[in-house]
C-alpha positions in Angstrom: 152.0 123.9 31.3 154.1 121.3 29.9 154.0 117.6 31.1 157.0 115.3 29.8 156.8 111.6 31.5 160.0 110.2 32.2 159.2 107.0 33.3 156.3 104.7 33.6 156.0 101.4 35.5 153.9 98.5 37.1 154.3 98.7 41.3 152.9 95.0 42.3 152.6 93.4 46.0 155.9 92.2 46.9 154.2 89.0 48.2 152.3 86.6 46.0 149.3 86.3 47.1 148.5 82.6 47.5 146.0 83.1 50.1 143.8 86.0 48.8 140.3 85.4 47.3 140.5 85.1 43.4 138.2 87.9 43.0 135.7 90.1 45.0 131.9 91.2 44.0 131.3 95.3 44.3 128.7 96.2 46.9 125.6 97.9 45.3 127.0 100.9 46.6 129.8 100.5 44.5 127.6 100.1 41.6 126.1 103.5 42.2 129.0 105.7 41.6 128.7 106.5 38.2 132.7 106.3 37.2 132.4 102.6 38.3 129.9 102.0 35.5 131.2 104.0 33.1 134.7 102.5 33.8 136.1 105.9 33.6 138.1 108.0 36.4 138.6 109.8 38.9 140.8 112.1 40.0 142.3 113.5 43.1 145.0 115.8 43.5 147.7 116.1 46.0 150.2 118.4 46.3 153.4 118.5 48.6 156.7 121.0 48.5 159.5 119.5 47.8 161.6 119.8 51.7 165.0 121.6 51.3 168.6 120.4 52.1 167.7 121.9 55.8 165.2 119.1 56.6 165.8 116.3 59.2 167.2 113.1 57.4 163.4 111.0 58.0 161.9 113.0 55.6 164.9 114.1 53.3 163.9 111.2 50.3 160.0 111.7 50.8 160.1 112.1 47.2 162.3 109.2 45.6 160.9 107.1 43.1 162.2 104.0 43.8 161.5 104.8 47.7 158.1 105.5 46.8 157.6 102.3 44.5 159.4 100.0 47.0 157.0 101.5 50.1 153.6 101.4 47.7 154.3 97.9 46.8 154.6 97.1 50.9 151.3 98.7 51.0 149.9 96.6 48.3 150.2 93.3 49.9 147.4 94.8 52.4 145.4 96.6 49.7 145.9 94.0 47.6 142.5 94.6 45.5 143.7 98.1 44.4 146.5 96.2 42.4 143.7 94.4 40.5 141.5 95.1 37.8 138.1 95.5 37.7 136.2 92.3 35.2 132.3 90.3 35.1 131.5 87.5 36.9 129.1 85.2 35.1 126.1 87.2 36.1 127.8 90.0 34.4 127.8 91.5 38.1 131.3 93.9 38.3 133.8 92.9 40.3 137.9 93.5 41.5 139.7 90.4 40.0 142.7 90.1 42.9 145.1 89.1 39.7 148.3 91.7 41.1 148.3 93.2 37.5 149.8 96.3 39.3 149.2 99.9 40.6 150.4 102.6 37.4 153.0 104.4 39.0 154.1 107.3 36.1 157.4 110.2 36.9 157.0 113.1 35.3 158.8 116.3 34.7 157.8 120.1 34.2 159.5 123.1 34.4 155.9 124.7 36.0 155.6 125.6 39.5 152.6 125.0 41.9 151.9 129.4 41.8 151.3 129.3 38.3 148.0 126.9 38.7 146.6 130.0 40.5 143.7 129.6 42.9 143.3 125.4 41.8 140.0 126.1 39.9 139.3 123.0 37.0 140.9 124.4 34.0 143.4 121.6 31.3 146.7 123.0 33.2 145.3 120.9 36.5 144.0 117.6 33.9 147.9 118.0 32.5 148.8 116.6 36.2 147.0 113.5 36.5 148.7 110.3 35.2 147.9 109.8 31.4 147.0 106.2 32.5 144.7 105.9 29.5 148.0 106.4 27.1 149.2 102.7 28.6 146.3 100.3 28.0 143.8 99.6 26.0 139.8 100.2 27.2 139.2 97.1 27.7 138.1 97.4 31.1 139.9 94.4 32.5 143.1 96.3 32.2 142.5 99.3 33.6 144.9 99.7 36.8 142.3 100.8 39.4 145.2 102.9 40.9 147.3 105.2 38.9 149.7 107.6 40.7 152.0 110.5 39.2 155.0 111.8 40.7 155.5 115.5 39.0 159.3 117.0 39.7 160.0 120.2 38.9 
């Protein structure tokens, strides 16, 4: 399977936030889950058919990008941690710096169809379909986007 990214961008809140704390601590439970510490990822999966010509008009541009950016970035201003990045305080303690760096928010192509990833067992084809968020920033861990989101059209 063959993943060709056509476009990559930064979705931010549409609002500044003025108002928001400048940073929040993680809980301990936080701390726990391993990825956290690491500052590596993880990945869910989603996948949706693409609704025909015959569909009703409300959910005819379910899938357009800039429909999908425009609605995500509404949704940041309520989530707005998710469009931070992770950082230290001066304990050293982890925590989401609310800095609206941005959610990664890649569109990608392949001529591959959902029936050729078989029965959805781990194998490279299904790691081929998460965002190659790490190709976009350094490791630094400070500009990590804790969200990254791929679009796949086939």
């Amino acid at each position: 399977m063959e993943v060709k990214v056509k476009e990559r961008s930064l979705v931010k809140p549409l609002e500044n936030g003025l108002c928001r704390p400048i940073s929040i601590p993680l809980s301990n439970l936080d701390l726990l889950y391993e990825e956290v510490r690491k500052g590596s990822k993880s990945t869910g999966l989603y996948f949706y058919n693409n609704p025909n010509q015959e569909v009703p008009t409300s959910t005819h541009n379910f899938f357009d990008s800039s429909l999908l950016k425009n609605s995500l970035a509404e949704v940041l201003n309520l989530f707005y941690p998710v469009a931070g990045r992770l950082g230290h305080d001066h304990n050293h303690r982890l925590q989401i710096n609310c800095n609206d760096d941005g959610v990664l928010f890649v569109v990608a192509e392949t001529s591959s169809h959902i029936h050729e990833l078989g029965d959805f067992t781990s194998s490279s084809d299904l790691s081929k379909l998460s965002p190659p968020a790490s190709d976009y920033y350094s490791t630094e861990i400070s500009s990590i986007p804790l969200l990254a989101l791929q679009k796949i059209c086939t």
